[in-house]
C-alpha positions in Angstrom: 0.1 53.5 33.1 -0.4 50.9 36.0 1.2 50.2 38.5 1.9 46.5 40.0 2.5 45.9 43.9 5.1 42.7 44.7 4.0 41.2 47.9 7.2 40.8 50.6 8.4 37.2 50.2 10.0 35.7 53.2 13.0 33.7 53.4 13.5 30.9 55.5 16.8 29.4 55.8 17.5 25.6 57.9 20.6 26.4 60.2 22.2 23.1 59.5 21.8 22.5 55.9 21.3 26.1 54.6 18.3 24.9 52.6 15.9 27.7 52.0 11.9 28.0 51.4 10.4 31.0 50.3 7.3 32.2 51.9 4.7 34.8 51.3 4.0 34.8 54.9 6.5 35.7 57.7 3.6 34.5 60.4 4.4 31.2 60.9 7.7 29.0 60.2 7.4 26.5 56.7 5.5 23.6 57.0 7.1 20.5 58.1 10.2 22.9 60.1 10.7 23.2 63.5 12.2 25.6 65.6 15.0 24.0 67.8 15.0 26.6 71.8 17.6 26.1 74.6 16.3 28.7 76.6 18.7 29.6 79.6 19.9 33.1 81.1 23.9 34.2 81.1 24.4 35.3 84.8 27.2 37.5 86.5 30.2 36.1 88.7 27.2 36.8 91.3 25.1 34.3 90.0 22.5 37.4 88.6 21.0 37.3 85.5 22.5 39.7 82.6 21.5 38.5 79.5 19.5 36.0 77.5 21.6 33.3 76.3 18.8 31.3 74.6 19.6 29.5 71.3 17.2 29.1 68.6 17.6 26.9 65.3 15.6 26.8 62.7 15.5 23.0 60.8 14.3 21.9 57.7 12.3 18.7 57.6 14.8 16.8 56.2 17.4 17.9 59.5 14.7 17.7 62.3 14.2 14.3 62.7 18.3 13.7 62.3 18.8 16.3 65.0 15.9 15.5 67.2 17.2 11.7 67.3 20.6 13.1 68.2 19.3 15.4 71.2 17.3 12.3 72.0 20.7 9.8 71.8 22.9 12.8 73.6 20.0 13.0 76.8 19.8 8.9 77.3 23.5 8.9 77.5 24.1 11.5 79.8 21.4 9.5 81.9 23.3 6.7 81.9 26.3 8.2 83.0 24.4 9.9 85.7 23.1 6.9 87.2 26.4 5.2 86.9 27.6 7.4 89.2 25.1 8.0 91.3 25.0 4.3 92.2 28.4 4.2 93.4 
């Protein structure tokens, strides 16, 4: 009688498209994917810091370029508008 080990397998699933990769590895994210942080604290009516509000994304390569040009589009805007009204 033998017996036969499985290694883990890791899933990874993008958090836009829901495509998934497979892994044998849970070290590092799938080649080509990025993780998308927006790291910021939730504070108190006191202004004090009481919890981690961070958000984290994982992409697949086909959504991180669409997103990043998107964050990218969204930041120029809103510095537009800012100097809009800053020069009045």
């Amino acid at each position: 009688m033998g017996v036969e080990t499985e290694p883990a397998k890791y899933t990874y699933t993008c958090d836009v498209c829901n495509r998934q990769h497979v892994s044998l590895s849970h070290i590092s994210r799938p080649q080509h994917w990025a993780w998308l942080i927006v790291e910021r604290g939730l504070e108190d009516y006191q202004g004090q810091e009481v919890a981690d509000g961070s958000m984290r994304k994982l992409l697949c390569h086909s959504c991180m370029p669409k997103i990043a040009k998107m964050v990218t589009a969204a930041a120029e805007k809103l510095k537009a508008e800012l100097a809009l009204i800053k020069a009045k």
